[in-house]
N, C-alpha and C positions, 0 to 999 in steps of 0.2 A: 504493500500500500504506500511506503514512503516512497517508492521508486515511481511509483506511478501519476502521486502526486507532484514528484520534484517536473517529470517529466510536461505536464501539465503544465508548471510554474513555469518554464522554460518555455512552454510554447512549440514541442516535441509532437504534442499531440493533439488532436483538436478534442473543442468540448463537445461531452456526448449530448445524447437526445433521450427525448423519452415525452412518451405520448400514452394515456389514461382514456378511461371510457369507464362510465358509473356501468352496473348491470343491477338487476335485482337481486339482492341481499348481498349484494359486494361490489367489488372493484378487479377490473384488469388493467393492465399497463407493460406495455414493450419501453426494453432500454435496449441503446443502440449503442457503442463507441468503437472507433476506432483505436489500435495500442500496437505500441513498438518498443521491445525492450529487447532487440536485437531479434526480435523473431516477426516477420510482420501478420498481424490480428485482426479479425475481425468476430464483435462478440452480437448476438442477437438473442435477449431474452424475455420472455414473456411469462409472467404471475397471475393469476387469480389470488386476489385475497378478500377469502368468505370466514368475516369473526364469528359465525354462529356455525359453523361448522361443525365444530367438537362436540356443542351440545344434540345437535341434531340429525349427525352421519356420522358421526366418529371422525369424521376426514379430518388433515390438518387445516390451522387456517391459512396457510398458506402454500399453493402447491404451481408446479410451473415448470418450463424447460428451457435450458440455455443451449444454444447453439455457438458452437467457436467455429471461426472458418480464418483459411493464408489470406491474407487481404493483398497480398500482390498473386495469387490468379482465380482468387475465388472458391477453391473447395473447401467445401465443407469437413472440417475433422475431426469433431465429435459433436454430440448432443449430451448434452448430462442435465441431472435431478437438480432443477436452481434452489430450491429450498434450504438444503445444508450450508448452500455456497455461500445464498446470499447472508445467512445467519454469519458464517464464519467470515465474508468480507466485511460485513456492517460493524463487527465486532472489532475487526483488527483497523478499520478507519476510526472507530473511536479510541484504540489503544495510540495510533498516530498521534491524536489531537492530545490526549489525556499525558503521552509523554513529555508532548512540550507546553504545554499549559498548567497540567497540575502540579499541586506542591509534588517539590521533589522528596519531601518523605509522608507524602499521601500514603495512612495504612487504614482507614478505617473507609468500607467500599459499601454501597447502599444500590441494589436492585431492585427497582419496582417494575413489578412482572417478571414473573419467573418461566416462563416457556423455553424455548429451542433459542429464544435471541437472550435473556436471561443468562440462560447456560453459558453461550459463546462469550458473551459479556464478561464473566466473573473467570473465567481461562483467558482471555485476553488481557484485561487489565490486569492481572497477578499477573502478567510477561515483564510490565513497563513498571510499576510502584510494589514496594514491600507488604503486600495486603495483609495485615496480623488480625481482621474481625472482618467481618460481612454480615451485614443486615438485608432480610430478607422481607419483602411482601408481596404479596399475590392476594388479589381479589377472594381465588381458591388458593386456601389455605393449604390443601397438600401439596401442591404446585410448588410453594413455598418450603416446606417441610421435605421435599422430595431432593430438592436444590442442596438446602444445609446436608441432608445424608451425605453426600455425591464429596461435599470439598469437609465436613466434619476432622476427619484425619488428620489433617494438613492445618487449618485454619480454624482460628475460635468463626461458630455460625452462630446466629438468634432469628428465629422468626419473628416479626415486628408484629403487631397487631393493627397498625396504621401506618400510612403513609411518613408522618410526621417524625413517629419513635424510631421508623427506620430510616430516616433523611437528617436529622435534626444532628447535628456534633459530626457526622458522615464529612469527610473530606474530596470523597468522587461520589457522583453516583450516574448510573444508569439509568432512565427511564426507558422500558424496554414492554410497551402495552399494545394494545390492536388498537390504541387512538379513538377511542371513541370518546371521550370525554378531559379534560382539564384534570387531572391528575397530583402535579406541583406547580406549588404558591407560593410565594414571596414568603411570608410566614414559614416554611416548613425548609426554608436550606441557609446556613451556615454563609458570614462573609467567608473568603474564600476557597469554596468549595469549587470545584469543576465538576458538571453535567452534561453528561452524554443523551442527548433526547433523541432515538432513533425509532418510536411510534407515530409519526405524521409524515405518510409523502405525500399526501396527497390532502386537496381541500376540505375533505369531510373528518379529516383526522385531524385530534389536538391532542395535547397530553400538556403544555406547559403556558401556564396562563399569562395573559398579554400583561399584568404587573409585575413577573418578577422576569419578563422580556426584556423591560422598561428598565427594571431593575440592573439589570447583566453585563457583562461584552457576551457576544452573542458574535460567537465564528460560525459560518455555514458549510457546506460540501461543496455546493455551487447555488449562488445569490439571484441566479435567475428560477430555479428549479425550486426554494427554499421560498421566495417572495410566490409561490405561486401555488404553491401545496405545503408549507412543512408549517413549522411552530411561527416564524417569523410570517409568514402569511396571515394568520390567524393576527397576531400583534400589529400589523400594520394594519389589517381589516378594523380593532378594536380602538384605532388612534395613538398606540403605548408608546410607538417605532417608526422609523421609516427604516427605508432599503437602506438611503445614505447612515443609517446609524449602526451598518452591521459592522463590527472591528475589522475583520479578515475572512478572508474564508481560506481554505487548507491547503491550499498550496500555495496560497503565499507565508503561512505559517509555515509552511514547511522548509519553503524559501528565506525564512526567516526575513520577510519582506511585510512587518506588522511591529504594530505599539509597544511597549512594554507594556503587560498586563499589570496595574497597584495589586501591590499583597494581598489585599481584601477583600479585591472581586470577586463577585459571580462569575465563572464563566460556564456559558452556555453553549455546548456544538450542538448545531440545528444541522441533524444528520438526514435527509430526505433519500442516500443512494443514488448513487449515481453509475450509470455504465462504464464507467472509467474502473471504476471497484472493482464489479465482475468482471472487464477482458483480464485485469492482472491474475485475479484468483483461478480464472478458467484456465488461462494459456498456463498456468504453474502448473494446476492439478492434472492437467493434458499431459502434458511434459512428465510427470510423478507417472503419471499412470504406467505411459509407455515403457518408460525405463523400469516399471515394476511386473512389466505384461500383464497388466490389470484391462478388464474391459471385452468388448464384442466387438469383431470387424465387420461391417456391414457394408457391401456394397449396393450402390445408389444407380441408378438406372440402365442404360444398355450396359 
């Protein structure tokens, strides 16, 4: 992710796309990018993401398929499951931001919502800060409960019973929900805490409410994608914010091409996903696979 971002910051690669459609009782959305990191990419992926899912098919709420293709002649070489992927890129684009923005002896880590981006959430950030407690909550509590099992070993866990007891003294946290509702308040996080908010890409999703937007530095993924669907959408809709008030967005953090953050800030990354994420994670996991003889050959027409 940092390579992919620097590349970006440099002007390497062009910025991706991404294009949504509401459906009934969900949303779709293709992401497009272009990536060259000595290999040339082309990544095509498409999501369904239906939040009532779980309760009423079992399905997950999010299911999809990524297409990688050579973008200097065009074939296609592989298709893979976008769900893990995009969990595990969303995760390690916020371990990017939370590197260089959070305190450097960030140990106390707070996830709200404990799912599949949860998971990936609390293995990423333990890469970049010394995590010594994690607080947990989930709407469904074994969700939560299921989470602390998994790292117990390793890491003092506590299941929160509110948003608040698991946010409040937290030095990072994740916000990692299906968006459907304003989640974290201004009330509920610590001055200098860093917030990873990865539940809204899209319009009808919020998770962080336009006072403590107001309140924040607020870095995005990409400022045109984020003004249109993510958390900062929502705060410029409400009057909290404008576009001109986002600090940076991540590749020029990563460029080191940004303010010095004051000690005491909120910082907020308005993480909405971007195709730029998945070609890197695809073209790796492509790359992994082959060298491990993982996977099915298929051949495509005549």
């Amino acid at each position: 992710m940092e390579q992919a971002f620097a590349l970006l910051a440099g002007r390497k690669v062009p910025a991706a796309r991404a294009v949504g459609f509401e459906a009934p009782g969900g949303t779709f959305h293709a992401k497009v990018a272009l990536y060259d990191a000595g290999r040339p990419r082309f990544v095509a992926k498409i999501n369904g993401n239906f939040p009532g899912n779980p309760a009423t098919s079992g399905l997950p709420t999010i299911q999809g398929v990524l297409v990688l293709a050579d973008s200097s002649d065009g074939r296609p070489l592989a298709i893979m499951d976008s769900a893990s992927l995009t969990a595990i890129r969303t995760a390690a684009a916020s371990a990017v931001a939370a590197d260089r923005l959070a305190k450097r002896g960030a140990s106390v880590l707070a996830i709200v919502g404990c799912g599949l981006q949860g998971l990936a959430h609390v293995a990423a950030l333990r890469e970049v800060r010394p995590v010594r407690e994690i607080r947990l909550y989930d709407v469904v509590g074994s969700r939560a409960s299921a989470l602390a099992a998994r790292h117990a070993a390793a890491v003092s866990c506590h299941v929160a019973g509110s948003v608040a007891e698991a946010t409040l003294g937290a030095d990072m946290i994740a916000t990692c929900t299906s968006g459907g509702a304003f989640v974290l308040h201004s009330t509920e996080v610590a001055p200098g805490t860093f917030v990873a908010a990865v539940g809204a890409d899209n319009p009808y999703k919020r998770e962080i409410h336009p006072d403590l937007m107001r309140a924040a530095r607020v870095v995005v993924d990409d400022p045109v994608q984020c003004a249109a669907g993510g958390d900062l959408h929502h705060a410029i809709e409400a009057g909290a914010m404008t576009a001109d008030a986002v600090h940076a967005d991540l590749a020029d953090v990563v460029a080191g091409r940004h303010e010095p953050m004051e000690p005491d800030a909120i910082t907020i990354f308005d993480s909405t996903g971007v195709a730029l994420e998945d070609a890197a994670a695809a073209d790796l996991a492509y790359e992994r696979a082959r060298a491990m003889g993982l996977g099915h050959v298929l051949r495509l027409g005549a």
